[in-house]
C-alpha positions as CSV (number, residue, x, y, z in Angstrom):
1,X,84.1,123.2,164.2
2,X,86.3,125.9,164.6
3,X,86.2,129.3,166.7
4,X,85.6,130.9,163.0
5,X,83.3,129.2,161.8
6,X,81.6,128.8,165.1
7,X,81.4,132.9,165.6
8,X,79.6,132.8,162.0
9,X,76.9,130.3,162.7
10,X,76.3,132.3,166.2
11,X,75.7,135.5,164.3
12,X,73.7,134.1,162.4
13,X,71.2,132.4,164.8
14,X,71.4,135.6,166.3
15,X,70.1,137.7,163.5
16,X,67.2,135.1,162.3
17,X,66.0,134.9,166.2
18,X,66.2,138.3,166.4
19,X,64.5,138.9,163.1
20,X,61.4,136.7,163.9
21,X,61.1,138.5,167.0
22,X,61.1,141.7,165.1
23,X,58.4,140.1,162.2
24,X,56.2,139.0,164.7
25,X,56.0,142.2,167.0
26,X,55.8,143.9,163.1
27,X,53.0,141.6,162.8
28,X,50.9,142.5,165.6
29,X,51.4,145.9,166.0
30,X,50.5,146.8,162.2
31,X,47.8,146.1,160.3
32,X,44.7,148.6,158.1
33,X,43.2,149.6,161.8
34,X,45.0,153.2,163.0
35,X,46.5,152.0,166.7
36,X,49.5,153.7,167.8
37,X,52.5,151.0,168.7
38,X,52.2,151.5,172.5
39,X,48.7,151.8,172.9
40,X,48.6,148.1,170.8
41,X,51.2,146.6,173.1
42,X,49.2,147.5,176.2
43,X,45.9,146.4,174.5
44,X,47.9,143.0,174.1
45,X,48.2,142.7,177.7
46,X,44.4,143.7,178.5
47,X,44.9,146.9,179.5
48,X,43.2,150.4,177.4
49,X,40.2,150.7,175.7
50,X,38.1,147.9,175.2
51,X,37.7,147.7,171.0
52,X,42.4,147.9,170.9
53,X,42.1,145.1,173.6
54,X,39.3,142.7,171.4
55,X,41.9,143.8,168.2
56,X,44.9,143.1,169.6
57,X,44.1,139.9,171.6
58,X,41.3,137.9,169.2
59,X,42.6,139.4,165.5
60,X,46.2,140.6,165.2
61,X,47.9,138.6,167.9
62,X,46.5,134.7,166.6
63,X,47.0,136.1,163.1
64,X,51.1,136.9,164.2
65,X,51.4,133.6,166.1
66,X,50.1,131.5,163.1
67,X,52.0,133.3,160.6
68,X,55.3,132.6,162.7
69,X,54.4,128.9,163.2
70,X,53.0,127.9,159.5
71,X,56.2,129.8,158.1
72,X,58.7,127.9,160.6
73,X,56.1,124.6,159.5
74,X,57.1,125.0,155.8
75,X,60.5,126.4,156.2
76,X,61.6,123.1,158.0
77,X,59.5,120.4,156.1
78,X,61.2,122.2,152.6
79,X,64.8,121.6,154.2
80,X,64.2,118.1,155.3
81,X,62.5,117.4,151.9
82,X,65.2,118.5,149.8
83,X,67.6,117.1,151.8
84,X,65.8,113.3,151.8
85,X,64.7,113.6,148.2
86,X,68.5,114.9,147.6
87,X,66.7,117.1,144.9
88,X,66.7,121.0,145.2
89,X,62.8,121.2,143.7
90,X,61.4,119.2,146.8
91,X,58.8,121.0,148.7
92,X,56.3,120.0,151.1
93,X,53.6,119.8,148.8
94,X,55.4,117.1,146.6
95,X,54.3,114.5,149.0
96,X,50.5,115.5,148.8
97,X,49.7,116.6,151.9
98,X,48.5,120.1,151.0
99,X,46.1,118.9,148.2
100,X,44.5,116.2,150.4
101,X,44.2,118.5,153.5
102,X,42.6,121.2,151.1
103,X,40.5,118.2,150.1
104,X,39.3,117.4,153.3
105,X,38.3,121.2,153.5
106,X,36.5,121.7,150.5
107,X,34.9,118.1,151.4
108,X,33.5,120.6,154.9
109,X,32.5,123.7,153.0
110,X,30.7,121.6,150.0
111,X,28.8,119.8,152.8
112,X,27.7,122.5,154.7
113,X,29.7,120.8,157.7
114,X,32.0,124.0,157.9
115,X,28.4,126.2,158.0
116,X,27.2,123.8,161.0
117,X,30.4,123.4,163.1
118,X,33.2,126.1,161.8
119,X,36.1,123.6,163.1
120,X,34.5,121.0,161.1
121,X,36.5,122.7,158.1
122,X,40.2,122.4,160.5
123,X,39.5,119.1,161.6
124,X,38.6,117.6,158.2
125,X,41.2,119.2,156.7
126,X,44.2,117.4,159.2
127,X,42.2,114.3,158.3
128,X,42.8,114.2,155.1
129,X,46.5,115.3,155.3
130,X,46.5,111.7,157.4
131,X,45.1,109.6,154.9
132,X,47.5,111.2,152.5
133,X,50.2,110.4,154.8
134,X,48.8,106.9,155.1
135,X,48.9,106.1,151.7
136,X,52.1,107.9,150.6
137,X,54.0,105.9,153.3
138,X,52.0,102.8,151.7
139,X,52.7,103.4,148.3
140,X,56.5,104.1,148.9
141,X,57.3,100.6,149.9
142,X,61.0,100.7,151.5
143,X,61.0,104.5,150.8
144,X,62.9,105.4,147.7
145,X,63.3,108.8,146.5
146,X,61.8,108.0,143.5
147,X,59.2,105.6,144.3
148,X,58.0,108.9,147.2
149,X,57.7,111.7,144.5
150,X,55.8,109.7,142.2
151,X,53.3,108.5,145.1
152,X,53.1,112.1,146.1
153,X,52.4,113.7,142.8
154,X,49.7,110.4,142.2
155,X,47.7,111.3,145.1
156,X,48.4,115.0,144.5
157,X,46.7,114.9,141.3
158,X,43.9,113.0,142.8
159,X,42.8,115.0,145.3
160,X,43.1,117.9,143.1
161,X,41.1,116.3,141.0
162,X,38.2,115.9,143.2
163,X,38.4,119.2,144.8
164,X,37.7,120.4,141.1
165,X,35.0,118.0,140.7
166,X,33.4,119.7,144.0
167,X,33.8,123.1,142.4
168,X,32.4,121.9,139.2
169,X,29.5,120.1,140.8
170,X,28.9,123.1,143.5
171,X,25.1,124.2,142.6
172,X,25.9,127.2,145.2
173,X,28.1,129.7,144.1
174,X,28.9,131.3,147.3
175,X,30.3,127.9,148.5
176,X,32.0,127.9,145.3
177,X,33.7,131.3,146.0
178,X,34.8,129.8,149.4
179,X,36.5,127.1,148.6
180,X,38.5,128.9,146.0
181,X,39.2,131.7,148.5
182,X,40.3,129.3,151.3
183,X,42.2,127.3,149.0
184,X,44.0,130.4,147.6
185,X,45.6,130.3,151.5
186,X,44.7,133.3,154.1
187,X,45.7,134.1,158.0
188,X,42.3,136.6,158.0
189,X,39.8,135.3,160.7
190,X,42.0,133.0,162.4
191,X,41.5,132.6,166.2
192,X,42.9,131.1,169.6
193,X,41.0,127.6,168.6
194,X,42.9,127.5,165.5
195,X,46.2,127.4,167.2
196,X,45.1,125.3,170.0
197,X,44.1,122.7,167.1
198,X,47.6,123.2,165.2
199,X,50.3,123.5,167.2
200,X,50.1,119.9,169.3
201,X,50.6,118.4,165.3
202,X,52.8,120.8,164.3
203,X,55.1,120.2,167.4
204,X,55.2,116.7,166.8
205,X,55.8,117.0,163.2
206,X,59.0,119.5,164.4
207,X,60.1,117.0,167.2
208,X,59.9,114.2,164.3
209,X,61.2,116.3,161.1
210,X,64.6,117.7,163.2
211,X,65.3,114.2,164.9
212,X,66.6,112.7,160.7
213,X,69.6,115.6,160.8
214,X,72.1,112.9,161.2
215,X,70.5,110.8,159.0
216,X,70.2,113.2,156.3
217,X,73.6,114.2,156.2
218,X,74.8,110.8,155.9
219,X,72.4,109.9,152.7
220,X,74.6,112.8,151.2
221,X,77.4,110.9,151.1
222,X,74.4,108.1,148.9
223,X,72.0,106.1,149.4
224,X,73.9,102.4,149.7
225,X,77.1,104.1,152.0
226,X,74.1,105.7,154.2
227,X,72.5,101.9,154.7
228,X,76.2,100.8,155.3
229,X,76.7,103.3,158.0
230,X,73.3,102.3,159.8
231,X,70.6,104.2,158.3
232,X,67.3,102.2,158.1
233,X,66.0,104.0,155.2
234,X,62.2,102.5,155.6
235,X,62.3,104.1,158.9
236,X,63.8,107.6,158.0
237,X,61.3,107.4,155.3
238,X,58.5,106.8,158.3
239,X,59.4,109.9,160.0
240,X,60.0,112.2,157.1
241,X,56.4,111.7,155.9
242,X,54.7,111.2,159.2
243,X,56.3,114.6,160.3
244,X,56.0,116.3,156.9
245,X,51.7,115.0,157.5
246,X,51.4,116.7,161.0
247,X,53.2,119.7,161.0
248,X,52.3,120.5,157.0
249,X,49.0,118.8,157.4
250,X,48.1,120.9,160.7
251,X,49.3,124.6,158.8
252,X,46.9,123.6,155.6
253,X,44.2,122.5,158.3
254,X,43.7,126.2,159.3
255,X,45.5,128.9,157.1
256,X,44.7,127.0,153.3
257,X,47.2,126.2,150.6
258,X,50.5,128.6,150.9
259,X,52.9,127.6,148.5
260,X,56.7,128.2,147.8
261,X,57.7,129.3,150.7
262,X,59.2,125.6,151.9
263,X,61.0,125.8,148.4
264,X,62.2,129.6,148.2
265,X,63.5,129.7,152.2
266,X,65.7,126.4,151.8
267,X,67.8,127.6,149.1
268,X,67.8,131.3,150.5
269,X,69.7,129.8,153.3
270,X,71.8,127.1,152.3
271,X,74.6,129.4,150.8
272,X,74.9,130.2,154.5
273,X,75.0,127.3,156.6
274,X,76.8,125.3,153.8
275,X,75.7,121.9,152.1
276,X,75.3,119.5,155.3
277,X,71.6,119.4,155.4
278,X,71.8,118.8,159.2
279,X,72.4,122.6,159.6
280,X,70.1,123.8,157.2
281,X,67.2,122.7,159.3
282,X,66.9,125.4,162.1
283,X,68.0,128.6,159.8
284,X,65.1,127.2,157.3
285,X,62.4,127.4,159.7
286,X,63.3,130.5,161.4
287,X,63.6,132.5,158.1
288,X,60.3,130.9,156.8
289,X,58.6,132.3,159.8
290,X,60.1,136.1,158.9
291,X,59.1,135.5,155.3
292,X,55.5,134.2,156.1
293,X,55.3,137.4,158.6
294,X,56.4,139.8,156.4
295,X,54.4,138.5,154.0
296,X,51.4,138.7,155.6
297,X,51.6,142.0,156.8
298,X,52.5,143.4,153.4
299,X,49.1,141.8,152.3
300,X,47.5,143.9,155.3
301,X,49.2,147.0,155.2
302,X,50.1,147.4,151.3
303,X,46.3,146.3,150.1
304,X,44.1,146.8,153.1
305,X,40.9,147.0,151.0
306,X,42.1,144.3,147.7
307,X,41.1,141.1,150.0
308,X,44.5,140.0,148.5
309,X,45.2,136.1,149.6
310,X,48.3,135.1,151.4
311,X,48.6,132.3,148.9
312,X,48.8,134.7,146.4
313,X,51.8,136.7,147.5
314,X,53.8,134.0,148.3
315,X,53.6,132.5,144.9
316,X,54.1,135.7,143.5
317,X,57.2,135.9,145.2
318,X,58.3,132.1,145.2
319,X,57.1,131.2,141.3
320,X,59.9,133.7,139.8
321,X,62.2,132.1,142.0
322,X,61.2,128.7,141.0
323,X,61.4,129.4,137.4
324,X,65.4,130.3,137.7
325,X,66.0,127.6,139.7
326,X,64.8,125.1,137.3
327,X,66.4,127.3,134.6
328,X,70.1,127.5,136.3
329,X,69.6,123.2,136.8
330,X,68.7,122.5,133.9
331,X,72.2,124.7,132.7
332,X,74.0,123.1,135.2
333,X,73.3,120.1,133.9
334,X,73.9,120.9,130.2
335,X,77.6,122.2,130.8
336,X,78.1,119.0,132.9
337,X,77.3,116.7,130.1
């Protein structure tokens, strides 16, 4: 690497660090309650008036870490996705994990197991973004591209299937109205046990998900040279869906369905690091924590009173996005024929 190029990927590490840094503090410092900056910083460390402390501490500050951690969650699954899959539309919920873990929720609030034990709704939710991972990695034999999507979309479909079915069968419309609000994705409400639950799956996920850089960059170069040069595709294939399952599994578990972002951040960033996926993976999942932030502040600060979903803005802000890329492809395509 030269001195160059080497000076350019510093600066930029430097700015996305520095950015999340910034989106986070944004995070917890802002939000519809009127709490000047430094009286919220000291109520973070347990000091000023009791009712900043319980605001800062219980409600902003789980809300800032879990938007930081599901956006770095789906900013790095999206990389490694695109980058197996070799195709630029991969994100993480091609494999299936988001529909069965929303599955495994709904299966909690249709039950009334989430009414009974509120983790109930967490802990079945990561349940079922295992059996999806289970069966995925089943279905996907030696783990071909090809063979991977069409297992994902399969039990995609199936699980979103049945989460309509629940919805359609729901004799209770107030459990009705919470599945469809928790499935539209949401940091509101979130706590200290939420993160405790996450973040050991979510770490391994990471630990898993950056360990196939090297691996990735060779299947660039296709997939028979990569076998040639010693990649064991069944097991890269292993570790691309087991980490996709925890880390992607463990997010859906406690914020809901938040799509696009592990599409949109990928491609934001790959202009900048170059095309060797290996060095896409740490700018992706730094800039999808400042986009998740951001996002989820807007959804505080811009429309304190709409109940507006975080779901909802990030597909408003990923689907336009998606709609050009498949647009330029397709062109792409066309002129190269």
């Amino acid at each position: 690497m030269s001195a160059r190029t080497f000076a350019l990927y510093t600066a930029l590490y430097t700015a996305l660090i520095l950015g999340l840094i910034l989106a986070f503090f944004t995070s917890v410092v802002l939000g519809p309650a009127s709490i000047d900056v430094r009286e919220g910083l000291m109520g973070l460390v347990g000091v000023g008036p009791e009712p900043v402390v319980v605001v800062m501490q219980e409600i902003r500050l789980p809300r800032a870490i879990l938007g930081v951690l599901i956006g770095m969650t789906l900013g790095l699954s999206g990389a490694v996705l695109q980058g197996y899959l070799r195709n630029p539309l991969a994100e993480p919920g091609l494999v299936g994990v988001s529909a069965s873990a929303s599955l495994g929720a709904v299966i909690a609030i249709y039950s009334g197991l989430a009414t009974l034990f509120p983790m109930a709704l967490p802990l079945l939710a990561l349940a079922g973004a295992a059996v999806s991972g289970v069966l995925v990695q089943m279905l996907s034999g030696k783990g071909q591209a090809l063979t991977l999507i069409l297992a994902g979309v399969a039990i995609s479909s199936i699980a979103s299937a049945l989460t309509s079915l629940a919805l359609n069968m729901s004799s209770n419309p107030f459990a009705a109205m919470e599945i469809v609000f928790w499935m539209l994705g949401s940091l509101e409400d979130r706590s200290m046990e939420h993160i405790k639950l996450a973040v050991p799956f979510m770490v391994v996920g990471w630990l898993m998900l950056a360990s196939v850089g090297k691996d990735l960059d060779l299947l660039t170069l296709g997939e028979d040279t990569a076998v040639s040069m010693g990649v064991n595709m069944k097991r890269l294939s292993f570790t691309v869906i087991t980490g996709v399952a925890a880390s992607v599994g463990a997010a859906t578990a406690v914020a809901g369905a938040i799509g696009f972002v592990g599409l949109f951040v990928p491609h934001v960033m790959r202009p900048l690091v170059g095309n060797q996926p290996s060095k896409l993976l740490f700018p992706s999942a730094l800039a999808g924590g400042i986009l998740l932030s951001l996002a989820d502040v807007g959804v505080r600060v811009i429309t304190p009173d709409s109940n507006l979903k975080l779901g909802v803005v990030t597909a408003l802000i990923g689907a336009p996005f998606f709609l050009w890329l498949v647009l330029s492809t397709g062109r792409r395509e066309l002129q190269w024929r």
